[in-house]
mmCIF file of the N, C-alpha and C atoms, coordinates in Angstrom:
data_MODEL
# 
_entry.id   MODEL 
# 
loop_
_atom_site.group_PDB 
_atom_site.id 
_atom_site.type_symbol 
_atom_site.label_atom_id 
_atom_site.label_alt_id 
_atom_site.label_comp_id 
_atom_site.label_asym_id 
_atom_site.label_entity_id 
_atom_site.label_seq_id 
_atom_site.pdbx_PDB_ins_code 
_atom_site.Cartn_x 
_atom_site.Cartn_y 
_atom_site.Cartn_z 
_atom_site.occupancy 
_atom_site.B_iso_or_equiv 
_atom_site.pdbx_formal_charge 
_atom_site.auth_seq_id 
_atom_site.auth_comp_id 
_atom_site.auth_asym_id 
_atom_site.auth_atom_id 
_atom_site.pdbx_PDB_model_num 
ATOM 1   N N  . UNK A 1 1  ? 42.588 10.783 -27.922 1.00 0.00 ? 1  UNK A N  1 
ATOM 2   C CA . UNK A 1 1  ? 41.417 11.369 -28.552 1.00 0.00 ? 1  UNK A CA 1 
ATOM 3   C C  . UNK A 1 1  ? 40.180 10.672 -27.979 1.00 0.00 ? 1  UNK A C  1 
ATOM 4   N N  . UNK A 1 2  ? 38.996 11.281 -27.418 1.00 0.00 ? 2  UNK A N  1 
ATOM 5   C CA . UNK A 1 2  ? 37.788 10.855 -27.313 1.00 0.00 ? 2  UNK A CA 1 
ATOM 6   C C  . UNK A 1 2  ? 37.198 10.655 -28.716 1.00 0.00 ? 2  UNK A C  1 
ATOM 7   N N  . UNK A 1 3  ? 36.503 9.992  -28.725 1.00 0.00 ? 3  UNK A N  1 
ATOM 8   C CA . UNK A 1 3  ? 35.605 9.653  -29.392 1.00 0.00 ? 3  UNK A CA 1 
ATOM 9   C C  . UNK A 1 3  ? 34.154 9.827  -29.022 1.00 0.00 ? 3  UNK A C  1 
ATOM 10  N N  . UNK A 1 4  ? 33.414 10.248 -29.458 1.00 0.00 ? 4  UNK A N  1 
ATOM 11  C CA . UNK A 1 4  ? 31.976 10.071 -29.265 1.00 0.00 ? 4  UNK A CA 1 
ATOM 12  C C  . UNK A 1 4  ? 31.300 9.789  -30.425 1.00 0.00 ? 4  UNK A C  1 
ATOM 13  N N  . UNK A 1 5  ? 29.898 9.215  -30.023 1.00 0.00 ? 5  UNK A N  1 
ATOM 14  C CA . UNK A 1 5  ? 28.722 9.149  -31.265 1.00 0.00 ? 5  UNK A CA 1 
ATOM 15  C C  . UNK A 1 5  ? 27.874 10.161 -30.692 1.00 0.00 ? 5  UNK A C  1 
ATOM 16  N N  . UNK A 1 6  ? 27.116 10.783 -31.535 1.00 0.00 ? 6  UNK A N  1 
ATOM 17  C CA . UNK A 1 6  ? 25.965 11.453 -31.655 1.00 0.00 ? 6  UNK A CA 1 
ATOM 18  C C  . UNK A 1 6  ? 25.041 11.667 -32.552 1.00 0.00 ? 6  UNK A C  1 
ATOM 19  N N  . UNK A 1 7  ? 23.623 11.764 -32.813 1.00 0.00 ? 7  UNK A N  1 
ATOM 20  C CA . UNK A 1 7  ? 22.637 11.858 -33.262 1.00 0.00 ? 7  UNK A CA 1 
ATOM 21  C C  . UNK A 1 7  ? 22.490 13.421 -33.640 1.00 0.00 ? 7  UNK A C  1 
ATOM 22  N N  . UNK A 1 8  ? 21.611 13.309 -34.840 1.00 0.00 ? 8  UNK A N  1 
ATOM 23  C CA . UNK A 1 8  ? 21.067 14.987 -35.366 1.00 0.00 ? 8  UNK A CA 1 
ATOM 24  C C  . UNK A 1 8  ? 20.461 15.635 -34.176 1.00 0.00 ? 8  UNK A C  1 
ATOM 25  N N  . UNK A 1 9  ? 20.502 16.445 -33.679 1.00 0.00 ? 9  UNK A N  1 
ATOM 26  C CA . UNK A 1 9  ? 20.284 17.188 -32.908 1.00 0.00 ? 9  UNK A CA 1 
ATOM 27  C C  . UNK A 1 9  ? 20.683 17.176 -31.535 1.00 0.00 ? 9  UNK A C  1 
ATOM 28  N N  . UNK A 1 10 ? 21.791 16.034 -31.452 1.00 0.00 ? 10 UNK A N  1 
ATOM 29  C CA . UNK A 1 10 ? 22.223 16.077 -30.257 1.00 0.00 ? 10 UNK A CA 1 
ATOM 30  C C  . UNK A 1 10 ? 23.466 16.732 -30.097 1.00 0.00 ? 10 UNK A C  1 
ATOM 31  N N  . UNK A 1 11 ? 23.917 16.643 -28.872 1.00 0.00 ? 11 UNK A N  1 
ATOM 32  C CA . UNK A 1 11 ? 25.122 18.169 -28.428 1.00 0.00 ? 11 UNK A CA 1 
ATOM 33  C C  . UNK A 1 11 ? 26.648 17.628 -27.562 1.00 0.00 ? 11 UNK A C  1 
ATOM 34  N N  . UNK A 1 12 ? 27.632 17.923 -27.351 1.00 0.00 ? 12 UNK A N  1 
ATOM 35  C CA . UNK A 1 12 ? 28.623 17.867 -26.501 1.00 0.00 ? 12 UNK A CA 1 
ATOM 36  C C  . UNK A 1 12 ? 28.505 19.253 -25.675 1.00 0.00 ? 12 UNK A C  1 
ATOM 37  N N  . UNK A 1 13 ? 29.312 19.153 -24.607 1.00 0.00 ? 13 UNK A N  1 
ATOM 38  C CA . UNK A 1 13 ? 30.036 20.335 -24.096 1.00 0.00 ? 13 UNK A CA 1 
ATOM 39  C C  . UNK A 1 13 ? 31.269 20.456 -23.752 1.00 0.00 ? 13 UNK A C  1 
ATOM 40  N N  . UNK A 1 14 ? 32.190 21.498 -23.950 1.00 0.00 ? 14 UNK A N  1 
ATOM 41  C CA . UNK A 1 14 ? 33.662 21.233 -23.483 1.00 0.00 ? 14 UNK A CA 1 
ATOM 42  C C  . UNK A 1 14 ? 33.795 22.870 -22.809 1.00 0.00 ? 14 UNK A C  1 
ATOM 43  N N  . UNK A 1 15 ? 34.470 22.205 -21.489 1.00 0.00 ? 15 UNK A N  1 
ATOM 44  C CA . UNK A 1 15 ? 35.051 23.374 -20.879 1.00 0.00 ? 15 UNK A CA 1 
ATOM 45  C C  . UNK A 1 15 ? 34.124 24.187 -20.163 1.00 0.00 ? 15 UNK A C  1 
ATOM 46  N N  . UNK A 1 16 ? 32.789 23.670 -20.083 1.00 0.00 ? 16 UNK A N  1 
ATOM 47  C CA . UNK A 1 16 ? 31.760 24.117 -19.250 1.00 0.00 ? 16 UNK A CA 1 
ATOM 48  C C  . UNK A 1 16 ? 30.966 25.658 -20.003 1.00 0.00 ? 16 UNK A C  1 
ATOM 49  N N  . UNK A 1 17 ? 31.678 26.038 -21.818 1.00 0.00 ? 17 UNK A N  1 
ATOM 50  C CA . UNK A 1 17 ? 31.242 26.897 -21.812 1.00 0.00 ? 17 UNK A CA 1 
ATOM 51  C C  . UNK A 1 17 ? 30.880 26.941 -23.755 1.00 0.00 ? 17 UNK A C  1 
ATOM 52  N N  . UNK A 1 18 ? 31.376 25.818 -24.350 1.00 0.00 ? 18 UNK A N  1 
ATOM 53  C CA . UNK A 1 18 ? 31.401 25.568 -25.798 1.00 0.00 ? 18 UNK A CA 1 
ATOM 54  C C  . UNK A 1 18 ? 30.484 23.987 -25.915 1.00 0.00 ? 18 UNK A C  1 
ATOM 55  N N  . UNK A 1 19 ? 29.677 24.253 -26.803 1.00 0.00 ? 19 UNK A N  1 
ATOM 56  C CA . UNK A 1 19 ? 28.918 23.583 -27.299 1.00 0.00 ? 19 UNK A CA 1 
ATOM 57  C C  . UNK A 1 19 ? 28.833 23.045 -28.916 1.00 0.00 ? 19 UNK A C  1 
ATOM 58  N N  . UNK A 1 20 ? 29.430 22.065 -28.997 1.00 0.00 ? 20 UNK A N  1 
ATOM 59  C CA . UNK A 1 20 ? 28.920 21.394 -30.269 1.00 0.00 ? 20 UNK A CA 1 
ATOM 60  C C  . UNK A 1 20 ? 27.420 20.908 -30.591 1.00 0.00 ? 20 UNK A C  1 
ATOM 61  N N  . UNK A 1 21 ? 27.230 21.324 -31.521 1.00 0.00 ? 21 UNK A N  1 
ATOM 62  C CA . UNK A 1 21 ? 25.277 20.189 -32.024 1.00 0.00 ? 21 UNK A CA 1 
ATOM 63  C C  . UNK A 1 21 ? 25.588 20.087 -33.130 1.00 0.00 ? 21 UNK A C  1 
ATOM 64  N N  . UNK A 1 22 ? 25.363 18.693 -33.228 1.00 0.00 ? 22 UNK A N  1 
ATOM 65  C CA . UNK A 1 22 ? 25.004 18.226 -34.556 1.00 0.00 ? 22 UNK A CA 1 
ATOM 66  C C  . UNK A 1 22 ? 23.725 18.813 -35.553 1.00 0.00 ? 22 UNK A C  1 
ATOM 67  N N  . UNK A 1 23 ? 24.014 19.161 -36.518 1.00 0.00 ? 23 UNK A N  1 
ATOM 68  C CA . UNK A 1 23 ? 22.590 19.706 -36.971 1.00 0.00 ? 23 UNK A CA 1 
ATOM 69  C C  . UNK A 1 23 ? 22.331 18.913 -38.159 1.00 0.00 ? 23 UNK A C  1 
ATOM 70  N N  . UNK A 1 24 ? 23.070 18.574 -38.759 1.00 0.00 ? 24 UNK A N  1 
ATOM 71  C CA . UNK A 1 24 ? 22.897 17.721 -39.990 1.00 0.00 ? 24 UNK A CA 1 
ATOM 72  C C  . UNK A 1 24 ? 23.900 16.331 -40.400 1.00 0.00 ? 24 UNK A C  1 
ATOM 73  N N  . UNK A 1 25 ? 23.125 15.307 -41.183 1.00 0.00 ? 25 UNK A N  1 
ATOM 74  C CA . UNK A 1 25 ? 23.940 14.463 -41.247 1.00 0.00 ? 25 UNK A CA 1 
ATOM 75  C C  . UNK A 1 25 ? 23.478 13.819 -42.587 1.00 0.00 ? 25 UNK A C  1 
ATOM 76  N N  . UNK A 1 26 ? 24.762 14.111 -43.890 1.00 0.00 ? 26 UNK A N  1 
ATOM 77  C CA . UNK A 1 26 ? 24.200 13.978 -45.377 1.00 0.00 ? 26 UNK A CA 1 
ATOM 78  C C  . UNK A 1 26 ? 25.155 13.334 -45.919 1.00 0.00 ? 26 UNK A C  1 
ATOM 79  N N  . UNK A 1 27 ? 25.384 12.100 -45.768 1.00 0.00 ? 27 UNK A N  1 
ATOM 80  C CA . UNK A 1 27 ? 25.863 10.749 -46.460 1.00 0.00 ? 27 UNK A CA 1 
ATOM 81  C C  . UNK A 1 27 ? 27.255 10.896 -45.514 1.00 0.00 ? 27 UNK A C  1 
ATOM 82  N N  . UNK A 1 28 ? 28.719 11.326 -45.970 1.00 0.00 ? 28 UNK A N  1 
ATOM 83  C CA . UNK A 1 28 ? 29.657 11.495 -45.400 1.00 0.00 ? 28 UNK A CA 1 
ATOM 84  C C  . UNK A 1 28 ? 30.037 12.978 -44.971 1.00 0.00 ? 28 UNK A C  1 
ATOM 85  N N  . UNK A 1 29 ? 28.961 13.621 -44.980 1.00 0.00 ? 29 UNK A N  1 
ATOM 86  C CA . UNK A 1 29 ? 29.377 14.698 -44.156 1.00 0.00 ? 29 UNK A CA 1 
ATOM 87  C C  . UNK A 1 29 ? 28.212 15.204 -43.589 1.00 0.00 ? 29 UNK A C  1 
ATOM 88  N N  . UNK A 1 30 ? 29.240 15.864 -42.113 1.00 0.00 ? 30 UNK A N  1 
ATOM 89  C CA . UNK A 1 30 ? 28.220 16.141 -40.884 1.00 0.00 ? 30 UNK A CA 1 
ATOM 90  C C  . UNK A 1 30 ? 28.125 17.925 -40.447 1.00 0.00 ? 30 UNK A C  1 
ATOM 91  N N  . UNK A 1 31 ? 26.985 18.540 -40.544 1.00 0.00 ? 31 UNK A N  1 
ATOM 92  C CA . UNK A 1 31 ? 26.843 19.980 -40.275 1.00 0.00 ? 31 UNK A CA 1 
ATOM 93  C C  . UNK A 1 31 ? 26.728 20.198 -39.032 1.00 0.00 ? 31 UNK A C  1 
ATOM 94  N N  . UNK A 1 32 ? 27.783 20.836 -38.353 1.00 0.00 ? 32 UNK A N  1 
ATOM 95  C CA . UNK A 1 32 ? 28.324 21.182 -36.606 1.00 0.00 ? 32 UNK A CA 1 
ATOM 96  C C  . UNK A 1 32 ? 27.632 22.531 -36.610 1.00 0.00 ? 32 UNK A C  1 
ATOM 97  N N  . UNK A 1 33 ? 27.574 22.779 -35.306 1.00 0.00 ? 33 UNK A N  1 
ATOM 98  C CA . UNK A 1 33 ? 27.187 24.330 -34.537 1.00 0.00 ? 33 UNK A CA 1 
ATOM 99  C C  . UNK A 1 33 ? 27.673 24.610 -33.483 1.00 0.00 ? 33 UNK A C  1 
ATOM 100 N N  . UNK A 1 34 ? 28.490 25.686 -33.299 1.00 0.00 ? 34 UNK A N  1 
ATOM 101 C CA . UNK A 1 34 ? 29.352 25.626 -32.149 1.00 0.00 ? 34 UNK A CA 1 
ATOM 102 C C  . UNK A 1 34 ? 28.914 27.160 -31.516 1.00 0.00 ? 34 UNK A C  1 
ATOM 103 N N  . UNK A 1 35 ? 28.515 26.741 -30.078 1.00 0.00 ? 35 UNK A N  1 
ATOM 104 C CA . UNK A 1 35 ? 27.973 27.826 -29.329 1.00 0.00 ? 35 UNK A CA 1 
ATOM 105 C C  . UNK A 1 35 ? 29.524 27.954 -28.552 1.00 0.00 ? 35 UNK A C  1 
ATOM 106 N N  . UNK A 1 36 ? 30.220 29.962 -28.728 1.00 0.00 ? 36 UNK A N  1 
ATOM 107 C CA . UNK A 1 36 ? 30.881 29.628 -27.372 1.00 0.00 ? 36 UNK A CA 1 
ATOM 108 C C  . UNK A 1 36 ? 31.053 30.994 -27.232 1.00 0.00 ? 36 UNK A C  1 
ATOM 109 N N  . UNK A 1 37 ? 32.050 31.765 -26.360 1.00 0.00 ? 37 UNK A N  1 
ATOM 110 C CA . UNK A 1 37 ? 32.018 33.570 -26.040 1.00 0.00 ? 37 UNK A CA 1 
ATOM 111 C C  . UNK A 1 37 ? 32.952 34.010 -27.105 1.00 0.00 ? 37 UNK A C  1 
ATOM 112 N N  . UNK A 1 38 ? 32.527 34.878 -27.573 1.00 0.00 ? 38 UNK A N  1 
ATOM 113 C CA . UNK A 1 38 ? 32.979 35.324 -28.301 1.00 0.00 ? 38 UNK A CA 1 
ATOM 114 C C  . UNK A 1 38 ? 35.210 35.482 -28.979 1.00 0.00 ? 38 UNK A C  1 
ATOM 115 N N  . UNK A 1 39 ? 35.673 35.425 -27.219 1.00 0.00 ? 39 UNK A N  1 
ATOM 116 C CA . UNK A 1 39 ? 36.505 35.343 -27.106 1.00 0.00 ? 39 UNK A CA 1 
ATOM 117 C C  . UNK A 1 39 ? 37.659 33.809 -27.213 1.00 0.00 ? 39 UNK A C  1 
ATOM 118 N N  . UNK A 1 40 ? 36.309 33.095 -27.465 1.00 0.00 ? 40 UNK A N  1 
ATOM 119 C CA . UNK A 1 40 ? 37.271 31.530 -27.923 1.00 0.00 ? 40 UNK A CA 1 
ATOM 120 C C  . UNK A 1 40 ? 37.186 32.170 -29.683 1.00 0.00 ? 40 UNK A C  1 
ATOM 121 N N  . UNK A 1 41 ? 38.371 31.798 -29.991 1.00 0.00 ? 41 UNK A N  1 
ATOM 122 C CA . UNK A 1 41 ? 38.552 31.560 -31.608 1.00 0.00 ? 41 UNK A CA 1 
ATOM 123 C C  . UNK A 1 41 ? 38.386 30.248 -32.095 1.00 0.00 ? 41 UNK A C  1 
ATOM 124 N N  . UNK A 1 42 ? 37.427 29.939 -33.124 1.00 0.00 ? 42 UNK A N  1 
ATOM 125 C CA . UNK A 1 42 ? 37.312 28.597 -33.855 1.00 0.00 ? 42 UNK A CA 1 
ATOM 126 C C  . UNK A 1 42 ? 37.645 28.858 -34.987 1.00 0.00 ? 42 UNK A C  1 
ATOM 127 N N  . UNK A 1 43 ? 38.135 27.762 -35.314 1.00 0.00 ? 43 UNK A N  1 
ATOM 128 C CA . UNK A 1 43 ? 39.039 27.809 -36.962 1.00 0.00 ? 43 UNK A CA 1 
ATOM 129 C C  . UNK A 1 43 ? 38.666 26.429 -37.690 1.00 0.00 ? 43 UNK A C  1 
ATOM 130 N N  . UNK A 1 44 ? 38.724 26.282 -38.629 1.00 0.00 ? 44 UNK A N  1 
ATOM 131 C CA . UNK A 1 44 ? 38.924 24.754 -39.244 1.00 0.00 ? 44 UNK A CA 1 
ATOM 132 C C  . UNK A 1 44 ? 40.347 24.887 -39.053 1.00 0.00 ? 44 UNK A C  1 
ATOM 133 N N  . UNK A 1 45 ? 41.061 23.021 -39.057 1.00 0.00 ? 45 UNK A N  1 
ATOM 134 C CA . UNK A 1 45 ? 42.280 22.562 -38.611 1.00 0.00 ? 45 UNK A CA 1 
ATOM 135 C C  . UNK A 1 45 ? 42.976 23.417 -39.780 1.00 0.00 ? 45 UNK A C  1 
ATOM 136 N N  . UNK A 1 46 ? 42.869 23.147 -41.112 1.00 0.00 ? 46 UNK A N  1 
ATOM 137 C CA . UNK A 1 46 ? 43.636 23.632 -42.038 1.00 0.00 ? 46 UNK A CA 1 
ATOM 138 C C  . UNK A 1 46 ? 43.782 25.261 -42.374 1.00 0.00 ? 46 UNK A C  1 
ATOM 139 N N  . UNK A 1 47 ? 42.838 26.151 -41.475 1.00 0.00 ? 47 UNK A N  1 
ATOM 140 C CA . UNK A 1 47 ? 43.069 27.349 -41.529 1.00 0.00 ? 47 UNK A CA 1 
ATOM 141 C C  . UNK A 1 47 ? 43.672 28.018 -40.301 1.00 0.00 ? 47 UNK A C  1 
ATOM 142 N N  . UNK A 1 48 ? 43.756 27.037 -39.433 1.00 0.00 ? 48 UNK A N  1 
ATOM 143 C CA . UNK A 1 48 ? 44.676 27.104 -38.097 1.00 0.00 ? 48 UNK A CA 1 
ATOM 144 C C  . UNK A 1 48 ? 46.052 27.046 -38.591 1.00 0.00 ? 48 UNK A C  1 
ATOM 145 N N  . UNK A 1 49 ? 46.303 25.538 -38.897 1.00 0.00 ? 49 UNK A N  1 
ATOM 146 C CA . UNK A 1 49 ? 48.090 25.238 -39.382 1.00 0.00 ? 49 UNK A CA 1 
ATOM 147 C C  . UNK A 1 49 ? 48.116 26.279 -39.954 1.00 0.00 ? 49 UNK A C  1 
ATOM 148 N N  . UNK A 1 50 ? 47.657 26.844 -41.090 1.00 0.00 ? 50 UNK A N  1 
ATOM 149 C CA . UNK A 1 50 ? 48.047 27.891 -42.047 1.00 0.00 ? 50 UNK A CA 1 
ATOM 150 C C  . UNK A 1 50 ? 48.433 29.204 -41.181 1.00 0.00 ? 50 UNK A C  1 
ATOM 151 N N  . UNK A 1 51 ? 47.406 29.868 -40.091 1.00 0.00 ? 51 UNK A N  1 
ATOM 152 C CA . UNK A 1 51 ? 47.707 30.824 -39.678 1.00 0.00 ? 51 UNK A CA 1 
ATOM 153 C C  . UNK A 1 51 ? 49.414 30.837 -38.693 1.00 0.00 ? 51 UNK A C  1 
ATOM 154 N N  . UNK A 1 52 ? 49.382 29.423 -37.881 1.00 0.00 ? 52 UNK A N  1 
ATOM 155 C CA . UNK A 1 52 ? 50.472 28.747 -37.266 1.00 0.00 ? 52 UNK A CA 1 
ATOM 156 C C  . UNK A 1 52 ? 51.961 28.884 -38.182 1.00 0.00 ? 52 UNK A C  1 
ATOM 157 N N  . UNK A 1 53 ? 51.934 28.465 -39.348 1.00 0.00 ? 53 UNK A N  1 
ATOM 158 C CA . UNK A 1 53 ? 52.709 28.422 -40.165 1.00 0.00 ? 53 UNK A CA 1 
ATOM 159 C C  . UNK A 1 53 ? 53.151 30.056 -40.724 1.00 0.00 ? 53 UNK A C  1 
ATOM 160 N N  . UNK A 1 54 ? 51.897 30.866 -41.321 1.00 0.00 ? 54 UNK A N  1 
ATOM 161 C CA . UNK A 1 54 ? 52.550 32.389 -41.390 1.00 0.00 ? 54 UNK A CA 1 
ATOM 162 C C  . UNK A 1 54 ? 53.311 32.932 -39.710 1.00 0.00 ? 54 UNK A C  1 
ATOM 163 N N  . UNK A 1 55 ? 52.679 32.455 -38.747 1.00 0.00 ? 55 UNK A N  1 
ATOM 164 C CA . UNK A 1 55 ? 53.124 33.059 -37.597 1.00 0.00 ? 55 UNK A CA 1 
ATOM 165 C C  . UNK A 1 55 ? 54.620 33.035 -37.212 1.00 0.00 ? 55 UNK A C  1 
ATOM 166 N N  . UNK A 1 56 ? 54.658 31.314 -37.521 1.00 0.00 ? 56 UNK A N  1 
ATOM 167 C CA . UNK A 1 56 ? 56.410 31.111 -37.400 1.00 0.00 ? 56 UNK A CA 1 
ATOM 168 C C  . UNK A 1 56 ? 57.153 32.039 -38.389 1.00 0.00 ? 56 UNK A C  1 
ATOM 169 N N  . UNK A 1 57 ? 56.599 31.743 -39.701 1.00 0.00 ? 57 UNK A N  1 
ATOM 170 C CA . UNK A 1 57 ? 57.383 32.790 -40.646 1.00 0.00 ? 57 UNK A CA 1 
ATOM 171 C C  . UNK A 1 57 ? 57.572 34.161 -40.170 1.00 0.00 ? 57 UNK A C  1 
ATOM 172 N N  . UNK A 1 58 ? 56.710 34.712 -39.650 1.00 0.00 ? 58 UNK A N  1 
ATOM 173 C CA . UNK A 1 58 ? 56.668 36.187 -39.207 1.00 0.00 ? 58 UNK A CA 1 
ATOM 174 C C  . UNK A 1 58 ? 57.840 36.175 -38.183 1.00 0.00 ? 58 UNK A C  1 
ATOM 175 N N  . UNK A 1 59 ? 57.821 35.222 -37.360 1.00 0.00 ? 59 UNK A N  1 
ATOM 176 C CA . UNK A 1 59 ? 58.963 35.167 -35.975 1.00 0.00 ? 59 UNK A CA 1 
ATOM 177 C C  . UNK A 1 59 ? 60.130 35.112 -36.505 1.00 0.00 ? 59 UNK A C  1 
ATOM 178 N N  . UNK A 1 60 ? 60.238 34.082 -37.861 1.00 0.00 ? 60 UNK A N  1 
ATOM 179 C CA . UNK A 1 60 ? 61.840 34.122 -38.112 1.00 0.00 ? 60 UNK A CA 1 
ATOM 180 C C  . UNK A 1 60 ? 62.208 35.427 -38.687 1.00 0.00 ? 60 UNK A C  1 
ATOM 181 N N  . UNK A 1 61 ? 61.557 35.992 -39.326 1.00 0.00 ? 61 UNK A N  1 
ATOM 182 C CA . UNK A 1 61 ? 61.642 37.150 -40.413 1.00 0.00 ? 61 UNK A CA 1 
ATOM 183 C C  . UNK A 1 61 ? 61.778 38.429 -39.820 1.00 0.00 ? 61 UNK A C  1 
ATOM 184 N N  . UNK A 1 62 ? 61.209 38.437 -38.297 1.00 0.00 ? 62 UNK A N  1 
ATOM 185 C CA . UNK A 1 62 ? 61.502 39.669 -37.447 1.00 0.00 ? 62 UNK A CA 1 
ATOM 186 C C  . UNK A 1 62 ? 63.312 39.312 -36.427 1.00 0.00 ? 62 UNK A C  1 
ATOM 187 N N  . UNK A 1 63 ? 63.036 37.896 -36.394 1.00 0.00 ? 63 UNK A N  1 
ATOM 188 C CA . UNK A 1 63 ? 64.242 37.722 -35.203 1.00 0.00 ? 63 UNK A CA 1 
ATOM 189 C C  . UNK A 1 63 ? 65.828 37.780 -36.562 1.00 0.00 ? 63 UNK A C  1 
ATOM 190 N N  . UNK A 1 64 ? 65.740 37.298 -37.484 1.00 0.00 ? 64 UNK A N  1 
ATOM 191 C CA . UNK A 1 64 ? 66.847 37.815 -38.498 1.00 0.00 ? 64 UNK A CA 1 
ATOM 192 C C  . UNK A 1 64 ? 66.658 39.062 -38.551 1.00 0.00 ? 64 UNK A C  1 
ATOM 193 N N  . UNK A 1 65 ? 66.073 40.001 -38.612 1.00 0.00 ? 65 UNK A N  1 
ATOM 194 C CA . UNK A 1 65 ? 66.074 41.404 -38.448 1.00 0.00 ? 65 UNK A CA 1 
ATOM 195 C C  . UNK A 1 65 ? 66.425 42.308 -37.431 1.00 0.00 ? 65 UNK A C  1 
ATOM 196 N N  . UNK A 1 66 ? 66.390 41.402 -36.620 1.00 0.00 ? 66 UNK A N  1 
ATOM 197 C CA . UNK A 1 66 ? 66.573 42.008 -35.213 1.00 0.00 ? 66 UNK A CA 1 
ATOM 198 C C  . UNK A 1 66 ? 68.290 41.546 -34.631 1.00 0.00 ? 66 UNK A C  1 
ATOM 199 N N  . UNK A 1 67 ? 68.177 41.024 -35.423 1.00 0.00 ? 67 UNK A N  1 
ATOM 200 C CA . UNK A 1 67 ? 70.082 40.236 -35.271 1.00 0.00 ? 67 UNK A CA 1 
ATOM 201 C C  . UNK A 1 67 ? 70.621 41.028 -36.335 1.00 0.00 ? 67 UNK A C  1 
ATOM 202 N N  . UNK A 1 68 ? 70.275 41.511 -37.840 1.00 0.00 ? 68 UNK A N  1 
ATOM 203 C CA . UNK A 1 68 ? 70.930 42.284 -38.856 1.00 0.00 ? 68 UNK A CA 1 
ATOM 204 C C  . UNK A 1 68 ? 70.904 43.698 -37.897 1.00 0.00 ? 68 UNK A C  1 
ATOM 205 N N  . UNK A 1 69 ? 69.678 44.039 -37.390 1.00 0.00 ? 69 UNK A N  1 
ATOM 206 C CA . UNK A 1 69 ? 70.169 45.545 -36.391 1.00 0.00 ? 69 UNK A CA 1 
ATOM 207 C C  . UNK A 1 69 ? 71.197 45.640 -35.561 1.00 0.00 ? 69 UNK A C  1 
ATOM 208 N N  . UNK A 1 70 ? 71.111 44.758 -34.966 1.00 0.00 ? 70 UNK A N  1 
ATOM 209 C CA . UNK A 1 70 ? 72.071 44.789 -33.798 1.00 0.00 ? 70 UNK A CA 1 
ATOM 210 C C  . UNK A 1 70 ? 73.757 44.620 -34.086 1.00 0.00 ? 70 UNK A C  1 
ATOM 211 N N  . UNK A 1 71 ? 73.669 43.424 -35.680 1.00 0.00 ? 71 UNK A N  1 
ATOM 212 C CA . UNK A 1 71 ? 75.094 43.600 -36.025 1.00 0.00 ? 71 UNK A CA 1 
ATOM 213 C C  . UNK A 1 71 ? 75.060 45.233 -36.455 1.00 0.00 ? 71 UNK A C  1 
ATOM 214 N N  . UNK A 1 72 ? 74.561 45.941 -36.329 1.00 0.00 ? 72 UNK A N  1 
ATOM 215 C CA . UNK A 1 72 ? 75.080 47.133 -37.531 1.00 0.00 ? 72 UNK A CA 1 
ATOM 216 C C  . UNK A 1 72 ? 75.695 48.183 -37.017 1.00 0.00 ? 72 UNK A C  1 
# 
């Protein structure tokens, strides 16, 4: 993991095309802004795992189905 520090109004870049800025900074929590094309998806971590987690479910739930067809 990198680490960086940054200041209110200052910025990262990743990937030559996404931009973080800091925009706010209010005791223990910090207000981000993320510039990028439309076609990157940003998520918070915990609404990622979550989508990750229905996804696997969906995979097992079609591939047992697809094995109950085939026995039949």
């Amino acid at each position: 993991m990198l680490a960086l520090t940054r200041k209110k109004g200052e910025s990262l870049v990743i990937n030559n095309n996404v931009e973080i800025t800091v925009l706010d900074i209010r005791g223990d929590q910090v207000k981000i802004g993320i510039s990028a094309p439309k076609d990157v998806p940003i998520y918070r971590k915990e609404v990622y795992l979550q989508i990750q987690k229905e996804n696997e479910a969906a995979l097992n739930v079609d591939n047992v189905a697809a094995i109950n067809n085939l026995l039949k």
